[in-house]
TORGU-975449 format. One line per field, with one value per residue (C-alpha): residue in one letter; x, y, z. Coordinates in nm, 2 decimals, padded with zeros to 4 digits. Layout:
<pts>
code = A,...
east = X,...
north = Y,...
up = Z,...
</pts>
This chain:
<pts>
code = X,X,X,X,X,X,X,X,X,X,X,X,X,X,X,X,X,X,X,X,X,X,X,X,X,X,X,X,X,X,X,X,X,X,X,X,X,X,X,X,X,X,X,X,X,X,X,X,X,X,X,X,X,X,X,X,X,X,X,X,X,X,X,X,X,X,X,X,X,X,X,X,X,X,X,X,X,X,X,X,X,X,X,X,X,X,X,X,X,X,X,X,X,X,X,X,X,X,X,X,X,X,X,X,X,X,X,X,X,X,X,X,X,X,X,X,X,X,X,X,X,X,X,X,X,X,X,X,X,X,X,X,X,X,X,X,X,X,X,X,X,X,X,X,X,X,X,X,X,X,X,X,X,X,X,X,X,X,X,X,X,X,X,X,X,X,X,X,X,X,X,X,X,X,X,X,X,X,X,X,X,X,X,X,X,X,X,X,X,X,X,X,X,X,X,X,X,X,X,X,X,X,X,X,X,X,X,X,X,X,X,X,X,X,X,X,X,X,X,X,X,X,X,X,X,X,X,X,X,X,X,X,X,X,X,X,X,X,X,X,X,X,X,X,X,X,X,X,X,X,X,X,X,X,X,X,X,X,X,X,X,X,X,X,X,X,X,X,X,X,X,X,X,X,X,X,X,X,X,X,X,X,X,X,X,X,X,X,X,X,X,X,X,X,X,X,X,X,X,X,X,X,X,X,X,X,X,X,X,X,X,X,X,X,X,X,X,X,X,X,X,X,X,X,X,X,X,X,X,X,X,X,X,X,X,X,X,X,X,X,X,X,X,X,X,X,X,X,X,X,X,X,X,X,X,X,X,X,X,X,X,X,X,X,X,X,X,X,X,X,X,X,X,X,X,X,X,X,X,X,X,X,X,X,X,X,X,X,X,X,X,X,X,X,X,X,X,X,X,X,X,X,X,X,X,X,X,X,X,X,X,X,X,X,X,X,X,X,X,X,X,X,X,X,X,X,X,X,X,X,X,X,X,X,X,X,X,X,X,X,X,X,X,X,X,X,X,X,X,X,X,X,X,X,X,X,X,X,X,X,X,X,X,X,X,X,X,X,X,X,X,X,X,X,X,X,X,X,X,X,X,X,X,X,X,X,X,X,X,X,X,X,X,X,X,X,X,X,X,X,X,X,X,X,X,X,X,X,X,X,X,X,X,X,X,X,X,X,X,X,X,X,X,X,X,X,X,X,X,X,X,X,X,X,X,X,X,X,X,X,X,X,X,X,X,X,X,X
east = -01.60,-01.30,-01.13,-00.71,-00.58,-00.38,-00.02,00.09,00.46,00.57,00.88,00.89,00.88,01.16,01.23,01.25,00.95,01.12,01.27,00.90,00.74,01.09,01.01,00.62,00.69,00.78,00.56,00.27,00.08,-00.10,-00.12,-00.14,00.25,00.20,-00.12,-00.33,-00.28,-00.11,-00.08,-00.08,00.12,00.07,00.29,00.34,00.60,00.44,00.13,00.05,-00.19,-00.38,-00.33,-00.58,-00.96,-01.19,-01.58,-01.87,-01.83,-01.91,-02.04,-02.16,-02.56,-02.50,-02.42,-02.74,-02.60,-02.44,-02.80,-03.13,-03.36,-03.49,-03.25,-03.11,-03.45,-03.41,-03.63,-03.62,-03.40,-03.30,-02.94,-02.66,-02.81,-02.46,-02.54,-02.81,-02.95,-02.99,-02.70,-02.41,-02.18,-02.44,-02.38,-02.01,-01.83,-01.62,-01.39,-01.10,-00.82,-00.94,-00.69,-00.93,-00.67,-00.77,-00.64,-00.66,-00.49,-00.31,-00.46,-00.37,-00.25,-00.19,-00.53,-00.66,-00.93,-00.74,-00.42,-00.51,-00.64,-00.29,00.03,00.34,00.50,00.41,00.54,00.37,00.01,00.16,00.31,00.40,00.37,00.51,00.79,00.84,00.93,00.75,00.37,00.11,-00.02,-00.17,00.05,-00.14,-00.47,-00.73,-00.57,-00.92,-01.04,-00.83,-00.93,-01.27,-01.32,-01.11,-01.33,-01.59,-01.47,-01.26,-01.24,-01.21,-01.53,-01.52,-01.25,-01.40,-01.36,-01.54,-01.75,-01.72,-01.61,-01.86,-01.56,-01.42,-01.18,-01.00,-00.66,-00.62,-00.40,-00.34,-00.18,-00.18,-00.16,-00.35,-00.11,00.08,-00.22,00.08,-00.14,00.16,00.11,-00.25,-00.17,00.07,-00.17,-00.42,-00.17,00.00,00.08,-00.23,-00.17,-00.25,-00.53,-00.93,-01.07,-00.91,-01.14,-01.11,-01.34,-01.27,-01.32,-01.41,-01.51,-01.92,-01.96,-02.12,-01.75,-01.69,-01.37,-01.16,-00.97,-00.63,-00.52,-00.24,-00.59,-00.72,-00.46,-00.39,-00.78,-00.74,-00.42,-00.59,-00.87,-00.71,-00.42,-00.49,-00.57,-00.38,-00.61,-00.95,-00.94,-00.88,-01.23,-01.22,-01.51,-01.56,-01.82,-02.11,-02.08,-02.16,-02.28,-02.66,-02.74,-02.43,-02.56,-02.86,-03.12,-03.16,-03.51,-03.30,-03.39,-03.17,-03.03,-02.76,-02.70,-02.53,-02.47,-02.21,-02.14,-01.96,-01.65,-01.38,-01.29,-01.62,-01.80,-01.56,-01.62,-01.38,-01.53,-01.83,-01.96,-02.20,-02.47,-02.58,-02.92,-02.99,-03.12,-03.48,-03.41,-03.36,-03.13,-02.99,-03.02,-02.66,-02.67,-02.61,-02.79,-02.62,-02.67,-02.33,-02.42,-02.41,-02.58,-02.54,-02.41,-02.55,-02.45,-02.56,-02.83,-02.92,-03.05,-02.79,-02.42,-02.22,-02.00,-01.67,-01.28,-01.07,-00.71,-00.55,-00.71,-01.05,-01.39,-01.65,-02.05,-02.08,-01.87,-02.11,-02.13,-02.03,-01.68,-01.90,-02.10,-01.79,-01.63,-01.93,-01.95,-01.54,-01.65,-01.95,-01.72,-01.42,-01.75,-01.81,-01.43,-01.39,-01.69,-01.55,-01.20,-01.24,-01.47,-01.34,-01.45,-01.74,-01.91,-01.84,-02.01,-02.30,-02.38,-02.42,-02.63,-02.87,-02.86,-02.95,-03.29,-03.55,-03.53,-03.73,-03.99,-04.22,-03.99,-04.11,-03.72,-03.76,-03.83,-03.79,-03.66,-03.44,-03.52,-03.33,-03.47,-03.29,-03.36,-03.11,-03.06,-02.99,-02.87,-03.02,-03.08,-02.92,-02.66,-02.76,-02.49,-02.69,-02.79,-02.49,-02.32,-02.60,-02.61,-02.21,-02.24,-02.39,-02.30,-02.12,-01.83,-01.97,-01.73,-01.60,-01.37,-01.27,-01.17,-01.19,-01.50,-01.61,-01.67,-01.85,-01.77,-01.93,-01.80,-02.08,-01.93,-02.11,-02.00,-02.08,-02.17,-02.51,-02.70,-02.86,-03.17,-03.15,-03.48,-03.58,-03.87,-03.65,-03.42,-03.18,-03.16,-02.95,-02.92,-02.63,-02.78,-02.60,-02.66,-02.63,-02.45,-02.11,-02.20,-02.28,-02.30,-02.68,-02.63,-02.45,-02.26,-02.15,-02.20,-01.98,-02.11,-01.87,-01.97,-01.84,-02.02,-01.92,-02.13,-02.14,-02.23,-02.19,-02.43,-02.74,-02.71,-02.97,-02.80,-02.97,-02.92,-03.20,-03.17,-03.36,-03.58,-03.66,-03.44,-03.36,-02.96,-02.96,-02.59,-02.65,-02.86,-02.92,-02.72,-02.56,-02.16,-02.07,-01.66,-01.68,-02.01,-02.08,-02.36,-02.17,-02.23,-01.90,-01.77,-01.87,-01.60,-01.67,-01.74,-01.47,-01.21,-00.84,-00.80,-01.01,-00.95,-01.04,-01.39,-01.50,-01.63,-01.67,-02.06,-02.07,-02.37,-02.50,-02.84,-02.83,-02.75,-02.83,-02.99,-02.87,-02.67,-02.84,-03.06,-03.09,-02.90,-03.09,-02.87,-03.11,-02.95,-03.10,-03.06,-03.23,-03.18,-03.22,-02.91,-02.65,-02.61,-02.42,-02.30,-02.34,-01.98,-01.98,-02.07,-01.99,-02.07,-01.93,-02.06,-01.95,-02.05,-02.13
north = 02.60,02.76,03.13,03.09,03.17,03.50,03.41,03.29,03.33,03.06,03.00,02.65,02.77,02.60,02.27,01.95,01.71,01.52,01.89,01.99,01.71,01.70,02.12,02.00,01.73,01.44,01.15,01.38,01.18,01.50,01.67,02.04,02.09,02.42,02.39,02.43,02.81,02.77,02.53,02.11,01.89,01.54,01.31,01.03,00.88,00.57,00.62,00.29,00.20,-00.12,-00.46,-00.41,-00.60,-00.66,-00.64,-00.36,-00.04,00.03,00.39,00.32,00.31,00.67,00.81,00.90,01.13,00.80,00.66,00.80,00.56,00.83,00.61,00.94,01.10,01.28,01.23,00.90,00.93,01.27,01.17,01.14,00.80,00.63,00.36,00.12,-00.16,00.19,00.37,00.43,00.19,-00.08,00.08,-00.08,00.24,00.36,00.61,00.34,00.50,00.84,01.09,01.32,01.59,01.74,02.13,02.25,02.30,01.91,01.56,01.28,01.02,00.78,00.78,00.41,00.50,00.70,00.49,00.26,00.51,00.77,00.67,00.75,00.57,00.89,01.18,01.40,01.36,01.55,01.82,02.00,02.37,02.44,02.11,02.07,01.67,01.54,01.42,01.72,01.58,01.79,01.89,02.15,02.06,02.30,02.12,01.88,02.02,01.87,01.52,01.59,01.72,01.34,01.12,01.28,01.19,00.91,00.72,00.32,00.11,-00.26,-00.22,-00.27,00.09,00.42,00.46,00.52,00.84,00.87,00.76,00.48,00.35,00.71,00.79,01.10,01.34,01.61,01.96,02.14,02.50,02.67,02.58,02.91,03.07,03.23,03.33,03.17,02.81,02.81,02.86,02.60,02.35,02.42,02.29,02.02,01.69,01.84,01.56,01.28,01.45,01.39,01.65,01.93,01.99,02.32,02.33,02.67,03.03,03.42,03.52,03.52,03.89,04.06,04.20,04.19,03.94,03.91,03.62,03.71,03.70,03.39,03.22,03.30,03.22,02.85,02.81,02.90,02.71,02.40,02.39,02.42,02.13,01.97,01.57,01.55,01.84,01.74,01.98,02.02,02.02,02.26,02.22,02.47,02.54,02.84,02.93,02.98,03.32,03.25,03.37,03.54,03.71,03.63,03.83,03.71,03.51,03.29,03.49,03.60,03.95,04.00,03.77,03.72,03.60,03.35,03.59,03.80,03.56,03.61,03.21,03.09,03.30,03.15,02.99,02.72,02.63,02.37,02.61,02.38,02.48,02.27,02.05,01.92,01.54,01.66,01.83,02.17,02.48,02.47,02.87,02.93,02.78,03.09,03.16,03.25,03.23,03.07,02.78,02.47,02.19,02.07,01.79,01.73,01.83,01.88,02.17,02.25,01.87,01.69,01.70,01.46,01.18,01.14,01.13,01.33,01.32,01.10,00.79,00.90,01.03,01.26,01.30,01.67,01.78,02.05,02.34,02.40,02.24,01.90,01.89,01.99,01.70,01.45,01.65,01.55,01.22,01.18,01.36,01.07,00.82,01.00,00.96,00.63,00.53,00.81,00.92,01.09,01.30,01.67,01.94,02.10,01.75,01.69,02.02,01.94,01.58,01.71,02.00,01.77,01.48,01.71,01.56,01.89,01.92,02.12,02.14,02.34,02.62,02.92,03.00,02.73,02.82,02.56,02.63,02.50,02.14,02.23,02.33,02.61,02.80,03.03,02.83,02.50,02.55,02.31,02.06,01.84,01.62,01.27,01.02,00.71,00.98,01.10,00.76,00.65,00.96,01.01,00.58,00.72,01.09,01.21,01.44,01.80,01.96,01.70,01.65,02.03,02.16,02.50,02.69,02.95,03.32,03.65,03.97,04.32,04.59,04.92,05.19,05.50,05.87,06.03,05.78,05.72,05.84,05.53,05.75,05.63,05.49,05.09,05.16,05.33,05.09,05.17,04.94,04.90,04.61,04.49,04.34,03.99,03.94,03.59,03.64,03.77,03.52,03.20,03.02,02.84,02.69,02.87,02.74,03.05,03.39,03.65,04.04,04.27,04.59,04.90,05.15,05.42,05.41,05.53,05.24,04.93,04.69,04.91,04.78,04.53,04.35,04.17,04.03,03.94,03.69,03.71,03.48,03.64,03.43,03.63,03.58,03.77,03.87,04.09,04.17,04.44,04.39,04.53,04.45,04.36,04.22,04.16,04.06,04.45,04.72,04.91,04.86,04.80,04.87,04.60,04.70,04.88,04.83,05.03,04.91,05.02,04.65,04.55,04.48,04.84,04.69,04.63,04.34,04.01,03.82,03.43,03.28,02.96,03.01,03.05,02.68,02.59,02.96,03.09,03.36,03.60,03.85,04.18,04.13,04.36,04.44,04.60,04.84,04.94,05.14,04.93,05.05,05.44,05.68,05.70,05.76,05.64,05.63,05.36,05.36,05.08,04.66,04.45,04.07,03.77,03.47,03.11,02.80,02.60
up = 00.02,00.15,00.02,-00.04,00.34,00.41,00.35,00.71,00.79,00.96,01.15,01.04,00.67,00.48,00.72,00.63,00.72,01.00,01.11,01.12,01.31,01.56,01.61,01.69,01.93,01.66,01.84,01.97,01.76,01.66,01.99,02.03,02.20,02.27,02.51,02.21,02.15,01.79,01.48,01.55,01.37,01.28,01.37,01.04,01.14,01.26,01.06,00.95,00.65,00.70,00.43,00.15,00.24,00.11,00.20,00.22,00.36,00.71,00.62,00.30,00.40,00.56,00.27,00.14,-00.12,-00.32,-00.24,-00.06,00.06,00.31,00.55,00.68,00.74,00.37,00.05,-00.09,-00.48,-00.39,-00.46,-00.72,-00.89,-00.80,-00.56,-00.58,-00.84,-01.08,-01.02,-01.24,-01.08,-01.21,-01.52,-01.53,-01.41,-01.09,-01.27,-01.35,-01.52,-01.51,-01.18,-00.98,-00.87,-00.59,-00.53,-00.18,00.15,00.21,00.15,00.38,00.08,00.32,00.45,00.43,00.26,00.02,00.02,-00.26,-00.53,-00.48,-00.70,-00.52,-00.82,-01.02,-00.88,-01.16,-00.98,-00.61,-00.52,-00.20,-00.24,00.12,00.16,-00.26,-00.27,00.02,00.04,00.03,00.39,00.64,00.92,01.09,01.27,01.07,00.76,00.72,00.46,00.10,00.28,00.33,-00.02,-00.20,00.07,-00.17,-00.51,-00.47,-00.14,-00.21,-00.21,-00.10,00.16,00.47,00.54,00.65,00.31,-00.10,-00.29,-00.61,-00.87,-00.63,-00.84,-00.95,-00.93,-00.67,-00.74,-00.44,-00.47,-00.16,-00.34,-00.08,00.18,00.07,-00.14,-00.36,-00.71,-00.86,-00.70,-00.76,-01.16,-01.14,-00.99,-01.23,-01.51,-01.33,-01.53,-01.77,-02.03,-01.78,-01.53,-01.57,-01.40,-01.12,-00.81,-00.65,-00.35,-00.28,-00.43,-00.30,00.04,00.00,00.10,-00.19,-00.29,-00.60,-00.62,-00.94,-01.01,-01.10,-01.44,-01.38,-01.31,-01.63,-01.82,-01.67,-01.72,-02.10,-02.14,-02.00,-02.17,-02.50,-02.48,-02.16,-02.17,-02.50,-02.65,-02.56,-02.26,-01.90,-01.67,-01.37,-01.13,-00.88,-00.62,-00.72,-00.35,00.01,00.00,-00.06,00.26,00.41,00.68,00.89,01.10,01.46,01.34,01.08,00.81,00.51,00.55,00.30,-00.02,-00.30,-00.67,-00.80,-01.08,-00.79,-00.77,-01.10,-01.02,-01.16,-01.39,-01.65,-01.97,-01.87,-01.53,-01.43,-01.15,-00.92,-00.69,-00.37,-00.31,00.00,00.07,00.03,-00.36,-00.20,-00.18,00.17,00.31,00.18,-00.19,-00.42,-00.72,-01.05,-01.42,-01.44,-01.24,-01.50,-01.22,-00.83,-00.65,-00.27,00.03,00.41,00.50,00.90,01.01,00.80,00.63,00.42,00.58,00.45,00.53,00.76,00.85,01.04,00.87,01.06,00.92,01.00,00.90,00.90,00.64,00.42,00.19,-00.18,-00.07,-00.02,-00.36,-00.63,-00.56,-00.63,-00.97,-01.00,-00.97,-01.18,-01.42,-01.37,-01.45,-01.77,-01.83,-01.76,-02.01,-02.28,-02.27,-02.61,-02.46,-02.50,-02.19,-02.41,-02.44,-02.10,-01.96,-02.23,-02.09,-01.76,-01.88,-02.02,-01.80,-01.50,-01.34,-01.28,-00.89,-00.68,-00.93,-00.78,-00.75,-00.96,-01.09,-01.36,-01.73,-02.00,-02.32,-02.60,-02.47,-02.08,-01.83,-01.59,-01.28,-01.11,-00.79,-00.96,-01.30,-01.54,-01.22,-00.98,-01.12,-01.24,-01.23,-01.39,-01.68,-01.78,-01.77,-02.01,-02.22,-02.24,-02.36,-02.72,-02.70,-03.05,-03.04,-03.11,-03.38,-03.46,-03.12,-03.10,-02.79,-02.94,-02.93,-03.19,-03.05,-03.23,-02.99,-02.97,-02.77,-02.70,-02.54,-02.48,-02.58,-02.34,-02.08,-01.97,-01.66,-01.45,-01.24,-00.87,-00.91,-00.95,-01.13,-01.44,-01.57,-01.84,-02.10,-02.42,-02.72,-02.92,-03.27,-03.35,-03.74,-03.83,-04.15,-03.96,-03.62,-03.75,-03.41,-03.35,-03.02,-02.78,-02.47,-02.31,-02.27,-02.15,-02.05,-01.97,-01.80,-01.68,-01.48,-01.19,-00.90,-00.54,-00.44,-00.70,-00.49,-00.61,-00.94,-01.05,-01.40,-01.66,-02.00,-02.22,-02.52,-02.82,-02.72,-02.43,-02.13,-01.87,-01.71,-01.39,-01.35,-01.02,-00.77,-00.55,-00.19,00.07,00.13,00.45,00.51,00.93,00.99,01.16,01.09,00.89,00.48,00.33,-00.08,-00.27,-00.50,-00.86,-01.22,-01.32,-01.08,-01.18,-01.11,-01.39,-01.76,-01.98,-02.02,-01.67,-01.48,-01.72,-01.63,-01.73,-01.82,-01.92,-01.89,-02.27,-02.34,-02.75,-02.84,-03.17,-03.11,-03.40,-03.29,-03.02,-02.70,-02.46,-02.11,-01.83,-01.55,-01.26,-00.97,-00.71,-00.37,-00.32,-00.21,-00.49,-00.83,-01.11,-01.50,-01.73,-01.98,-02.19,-02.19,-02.45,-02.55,-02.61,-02.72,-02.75,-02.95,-03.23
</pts>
């Protein structure tokens, strides 16, 4: 996962592409021509993709993650159920018809591996942020990461080349809207050709530093706009990573210092975003998977002994590509299989069939609780994501509300007159409920849940947050930690609950750890002061709940 770069001035800003690759030494063929001390360029100009073949892929056995066989030294069926005699290619689908748009820094189109799935005939399904009406390729030498993350999705099988993206056959579309990170460009890609795009993969999000990070509110709004009329009203689907920050800072020993929650990053605590958490290729959190009760499932990735093998520019590939950036985009792709099967499918179904196709991973872990027929556990959501399953499932799945993209919502707002005292003590948490009556909320199975909390604090990262259904499931929305922005020995702010910044009632909490619970009962919301030193006052939450 990567964090929108700073905006980076360039003197090349504003030149044409043959200006900019003359400026960098034209046929470098991708040379550093400054003796390696700034930017690269690639040199396309003679970039040549190959005739179409056809045969297996070269790279396909190492890609345990399509496949495990334990071939890689990993657990054998600890993988996305794509691949194989059982997978959900046997099942008759490699995402045909469905466009995997891939948002991030450049994609190399015209990799060879990439080449046949991208539609230059349709000029709807790219766009340059930084050179509008040329290709969004990479043309500076850290730009890997956009082809790393489509090798994932949607590189072409049975080509005789490097290895297979999970939804093979996909369109890819490429917007290179962190090339400027302009708020403005990253809205815009969100909502680009809408009516035509499966799914958008954004394999990036906050820095993972305990910060609170708000998403901006162009964000929110091309997230709620797409999710109401995109795909000809059945709903745009946004996957984005959970995130890195599991373990984002280390003692000397390897062991976890500092972490933090998903719930922490405004991008993906959103009702309209498939959040997804990482397993490794024995059914395990690697040390920087982060936990939050927003996470819906995971897709694989690398941990310390092995990564994922993909694309990277320049028509090469690589096998160490890892991180939340490396399992969103096999959740794309399972998601352009789902497609392909049922185009009618509207986003809620599609976030439903994942839910409960999810295969209980890790089972040993003491995070999972079962209820409401799904099971759930912080680190993994309600499990790792089961391509074969969902294939199957989405084959016979029925249309909830009738093909609605529209959920139904019942919201309370508590604020407190005057506000309350939270004692700087763990042991004396305050708590407060919020009474749903099921005669005004008539919603029995919820799929989200929004808290929104405000709170002053010396210190926001002492505060321990929980909701509590009335059935007693537990949503952690934040944990005790300690902020730290340069990797240092000083603490930093990990922001505030009543942040100008912020909307009048605070920070907004996701959860979907409350998957088909009826809404009607006593909401309980548990604060607590967990690490000694400061003190604080509790104004006002409020919730939100959506459904059925």
């Amino acid at each position: 996962m990567i964090s929108p770069p700073p905006r980076r001035l360039r003197a090349l800003l504003g030149l044409s592409i043959s200006a900019l690759l003359a400026a960098c030494g034209g046929g470098g063929g991708g040379d550093p021509v400054d003796g390696g001390n700034g930017p690269c360029c690639y040199d396309y100009s003679s970039f040549v993709v190959p005739p179409p073949l056809t045969g297996p892929d070269p790279l396909l056995p190492a890609q345990w993650h399509l496949e495990n066989t334990g071939q890689m030294g990993g657990t054998p069926g600890e993988d996305l159920n794509v691949a194989g005699p059982s997978g959900a290619w046997a099942l008759g689908t490699k995402g045909e018809g469905v466009r995997v748009a891939i948002v991030d820094d450049a994609v190399e189109v015209v990799h060879p591996d990439l080449a046949p799935n991208f539609q230059a005939s349709q000029p709807a399904s790219y766009y340059n942020y930084r050179f509008p009406g040329q290709l969004p390729l990479p043309y500076y030498f850290d730009e890997d990461h956009g082809t790393s993350v489509a090798g994932i999705a949607v590189a072409r099988d049975g080509n005789e080349i490097f290895g297979a993206g999970v939804a093979p056959r996909a369109s890819l579309g490429a917007y290179n809207a962190l090339a400027t990170s302009f708020n403005a460009d990253i809205a815009d890609a969100l909502g680009r050709d809408r009516a035509v795009t499966g799914v958008y993969n954004n394999s990036w999000g906050s820095p993972d530093n305990g910060v609170l990070n708000a998403a901006e509110s162009s964000f929110v709004t091309a997230i709620e706009t797409g999710i109401t009329s995109g795909r000809s009203g059945k709903g745009s689907i946004y996957v984005f990573p959970a995130g890195n920050g599991g373990c984002y800072l280390q003692n000397a020993d390897g062991s976890c210092a500092l972490s933090e929650n998903s719930n922490f990053d405004g991008y993906v605590n959103k009702r309209g975003v498939i959040a997804v958490c990482s397993v490794g290729d024995n059914g395990r959190a690697p040390f920087y998977a982060e936990p939050g009760a927003n996470i819906l499932v995971c897709g694989r990735s690398g941990n310390n002994r092995i990564g994922i093998t993909t694309l990277m520019p320049r028509g090469a590939e690589r096998s160490n590509f890892n991180g939340s950036s490396a399992s969103t985009p096999m959740v794309s792709g399972i998601v352009a299989l789902i497609l392909k099967e049922r185009p009618d499918l509207t986003w809620r179904d599609v976030r439903l069939i994942l839910a409960k196709s999810a295969r209980q991973n890790d089972p040993a872990d003491t995070g999972w609780t079962t209820n409401f027929g799904l099971h759930f556990n912080p680190k993994y959501g309600f499990g790792a994501a089961d391509a074969a399953a969902a294939v199957a499932l989405a084959k016979t799945w029925t249309s909830i509300d009738n093909g609605s993209p529209v959920m139904k919502s019942c919201t309370v707002n508590r604020p407190f007159v005057p506000a309350r005292a939270i004692p700087d003590s763990a042991a004396t948490p305050v708590t407060d409920g919020i009474s749903i009556d099921a005669g005004h909320c008539g919603i029995t199975r919820i799929e989200f849940v929004e808290v929104r909390f405000r709170a002053t604090h010396g210190y926001a990262g002492d505060l321990r947050i929980e909701l509590i259904s009335p059935a007693g499931q537990v949503s952690l929305l934040a944990n005790e930690r300690v902020c730290n922005l340069d990797n240092d020995d000083v603490a930093d702010s990990c922001g505030n609950y009543d942040d100008p910044g912020l909307p009048p009632d605070g920070w907004q909490f996701g959860s979907v750890r409350h998957l088909e619970e009826p809404a009607a009962g006593t909401w309980t919301l548990r604060v607590a002061d967990a690490q000694a030193g400061d003190t604080g006052t509790w104004s006002s939450w409020g919730l939100t709940i959506w459904g059925r």
